[in-house]
C-alpha positions in Angstrom: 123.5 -9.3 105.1 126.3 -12.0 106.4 127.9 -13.9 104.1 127.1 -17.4 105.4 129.5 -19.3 102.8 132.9 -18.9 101.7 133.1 -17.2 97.7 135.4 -19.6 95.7 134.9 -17.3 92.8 132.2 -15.8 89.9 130.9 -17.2 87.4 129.7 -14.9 84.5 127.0 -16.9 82.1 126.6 -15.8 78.4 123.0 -15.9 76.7 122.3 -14.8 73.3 120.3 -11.6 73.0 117.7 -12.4 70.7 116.4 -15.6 71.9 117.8 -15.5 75.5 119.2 -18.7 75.4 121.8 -20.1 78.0 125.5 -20.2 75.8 128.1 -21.1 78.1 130.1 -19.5 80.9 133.3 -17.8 81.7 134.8 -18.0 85.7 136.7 -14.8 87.7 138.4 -15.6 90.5 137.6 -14.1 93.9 139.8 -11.0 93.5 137.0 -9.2 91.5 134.5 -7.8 93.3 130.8 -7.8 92.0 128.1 -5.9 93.5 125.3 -7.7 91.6 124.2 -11.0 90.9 121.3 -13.0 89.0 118.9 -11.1 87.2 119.5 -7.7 88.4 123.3 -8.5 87.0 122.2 -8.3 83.1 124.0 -6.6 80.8 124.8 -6.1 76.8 128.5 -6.4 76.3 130.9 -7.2 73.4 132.6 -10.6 73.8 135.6 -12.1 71.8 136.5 -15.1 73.4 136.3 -19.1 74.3 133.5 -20.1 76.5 132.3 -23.5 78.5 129.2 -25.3 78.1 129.5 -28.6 79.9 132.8 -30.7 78.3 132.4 -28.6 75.0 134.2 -25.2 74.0 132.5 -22.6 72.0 133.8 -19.8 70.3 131.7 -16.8 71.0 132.1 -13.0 68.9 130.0 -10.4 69.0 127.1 -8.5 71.4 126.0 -10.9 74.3 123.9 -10.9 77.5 126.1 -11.5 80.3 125.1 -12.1 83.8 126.9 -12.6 87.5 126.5 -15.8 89.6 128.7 -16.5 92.7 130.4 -19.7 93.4 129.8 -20.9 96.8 131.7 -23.4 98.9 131.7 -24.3 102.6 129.7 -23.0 105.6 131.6 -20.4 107.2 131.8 -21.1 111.0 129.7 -23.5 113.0 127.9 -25.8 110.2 125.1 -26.8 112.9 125.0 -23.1 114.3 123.7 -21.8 110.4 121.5 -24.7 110.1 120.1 -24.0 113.4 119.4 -20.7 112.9 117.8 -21.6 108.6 115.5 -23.8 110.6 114.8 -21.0 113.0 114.1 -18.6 110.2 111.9 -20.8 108.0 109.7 -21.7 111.2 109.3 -18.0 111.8 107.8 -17.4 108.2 105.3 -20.0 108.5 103.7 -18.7 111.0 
């Protein structure tokens, strides 16, 4: 799979584990390299740390579910050669 946009960087997001609720998030930069992303991403790990929700900071200790989301920025390339080729692609599954 090509990699259409450029990776400004990872963002890991923080749920709780019992009622799955969205907590806040941490960012990586684009050093680290993750394999996985969204759902398949999830994992139980022990966090001690400050984390971002919105403007507010919260203070997070303990097990949480963590999961991997990738920061996208610009097209990579010709802007109107990728849309082309989306519009291409989404015609073709119509069909």
């Amino acid at each position: 799979m090509t990699n259409t946009f450029e990776t400004l960087g990872y963002s890991i997001d923080v749920l709780d584990p019992i009622t799955k609720k969205y907590l806040g998030c941490f960012t990586l930069p684009t050093t680290e390299q993750i394999d996985q992303f969204g759902y398949n991403s999830r994992r139980l790990e022990y966090l001690d740390m400050i984390i971002k929700k919105g403007t507010k900071k919260v203070k997070v200790q303990g097990d949480y579910i963590l999961e991997n989301q990738v920061l996208c920025g610009r097209v990579i390339g010709d802007r109107f050669k990728v849309l082309e080729q989306t519009h291409e692609w989404r015609n073709q599954t119509r069909r």
